[in-house]
N, C-alpha and C positions, 0 to 999 in steps of 0.2 A: 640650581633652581629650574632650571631650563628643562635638565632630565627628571625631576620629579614631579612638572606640567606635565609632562609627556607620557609619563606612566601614568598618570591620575585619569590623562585622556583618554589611555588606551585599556587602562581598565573599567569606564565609564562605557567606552563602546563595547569592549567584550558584552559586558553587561546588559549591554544595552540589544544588542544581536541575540543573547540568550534569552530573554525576554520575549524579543518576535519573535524566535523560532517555538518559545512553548503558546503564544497568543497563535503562532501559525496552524501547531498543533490543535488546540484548543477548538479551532473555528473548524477545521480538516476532521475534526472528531464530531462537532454537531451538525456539519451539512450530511454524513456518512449517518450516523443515527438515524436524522432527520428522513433521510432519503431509505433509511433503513426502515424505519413504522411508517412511511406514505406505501411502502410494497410489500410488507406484514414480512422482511427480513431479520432477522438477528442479527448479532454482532458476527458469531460464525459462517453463516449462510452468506453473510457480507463478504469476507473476506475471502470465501472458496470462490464466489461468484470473479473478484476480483483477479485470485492467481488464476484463474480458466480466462479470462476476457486478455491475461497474457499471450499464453500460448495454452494451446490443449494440454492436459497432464496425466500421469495415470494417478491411479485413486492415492498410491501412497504417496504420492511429493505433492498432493494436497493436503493429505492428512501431517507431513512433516509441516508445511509451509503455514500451516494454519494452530500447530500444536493440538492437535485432537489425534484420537488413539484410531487405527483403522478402522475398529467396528461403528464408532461414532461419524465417521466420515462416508461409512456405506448407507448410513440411516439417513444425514445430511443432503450425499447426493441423491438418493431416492424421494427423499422428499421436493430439493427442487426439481428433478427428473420429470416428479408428477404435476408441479406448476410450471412445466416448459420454460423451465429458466435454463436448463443443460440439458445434455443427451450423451450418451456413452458413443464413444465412436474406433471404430478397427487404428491400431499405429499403422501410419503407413508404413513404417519399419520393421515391425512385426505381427503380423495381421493376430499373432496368438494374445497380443496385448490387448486391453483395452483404454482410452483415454478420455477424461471427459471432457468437452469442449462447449464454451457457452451457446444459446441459442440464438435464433434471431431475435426473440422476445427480449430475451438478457442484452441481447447489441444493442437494441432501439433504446429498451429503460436506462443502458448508461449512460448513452450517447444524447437521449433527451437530457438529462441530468448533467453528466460530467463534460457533456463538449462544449459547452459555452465558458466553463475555466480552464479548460484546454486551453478553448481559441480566445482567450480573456488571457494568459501565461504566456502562449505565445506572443500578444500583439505587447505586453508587459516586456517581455525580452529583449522588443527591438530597440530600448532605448540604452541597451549597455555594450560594448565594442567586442570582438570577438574574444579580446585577453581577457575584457570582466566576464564574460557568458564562461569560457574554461573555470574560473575560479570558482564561480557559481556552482558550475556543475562537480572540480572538484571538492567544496564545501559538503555542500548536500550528498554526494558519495560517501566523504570522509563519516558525515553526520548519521547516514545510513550502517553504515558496517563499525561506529561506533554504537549505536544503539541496538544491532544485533549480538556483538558482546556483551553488552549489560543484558539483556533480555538472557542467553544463556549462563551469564552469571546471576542470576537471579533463580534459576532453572534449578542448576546446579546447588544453590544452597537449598531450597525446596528439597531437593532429595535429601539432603542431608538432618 
């Protein structure tokens, strides 16, 4: 009796975690929209502006990172190029490269936008001990590089 409480519980909170993680999604998709037609962005333009606020990239591991085909990603970045949201810039590794790296313009608009959930995640974090933050982080990893295989299997059967 004991162990079929226990299971009932434990699939009540699986349940119940899958649930906030797509309400997590859910709300992470309309502040990004939201914030996406307050600055006449796309879904795409979104996401490029995002892997560059990374680190600098060159043109094709944005075009991977983003799933658009290269020529659609030169059009992409020329267009924010020309609303100073990015600028192409020399690798310092290979001055023959080129990479593109967000603007200042692009720092301000995310940092107006995205740094108050930042510093709102972060002051959220301090109420869990260093063992729960690990698991935390390795969840959300694990949830991360599981939902990159579903997306290339999905990819994948598309080809097919």
């Amino acid at each position: 009796m004991i162990e079929q409480k226990s299971n009932e519980d434990e699939r009540h909170l699986v349940e119940a975690i899958s649930l906030a993680c797509m309400r997590w999604q859910e709300a992470t998709e309309s502040f990004d929209e939201t914030f996406g037609k307050l600055h006449g962005l796309n879904s795409a333009e979104r996401r490029c502006l995002s892997v560059i606020m990374r680190a600098p990239q060159p043109a094709n591991a944005v075009a991977k990172a983003i799933g658009l085909a290269p020529p659609s990603v030169t059009a992409l970045i020329d267009r924010l190029s020309a609303r100073d949201l990015l600028h192409r810039v020399p690798d310092p590794d290979d001055r023959r490269r080129v990479l593109v790296a967000p603007s200042e313009k692009a720092i301000r608009l995310g940092q107006e936008a995205y740094g108050p959930i930042e510093q709102a995640g972060a002051q959220m974090l301090k109420q869990f001990s260093e063992a729960e933050k690990q698991v935390i982080l390795r969840f959300v990893t694990q949830a991360i590089e599981m939902q990159e295989r579903e997306l290339e299997r999905l990819l994948q059967q598309d080809k097919s």
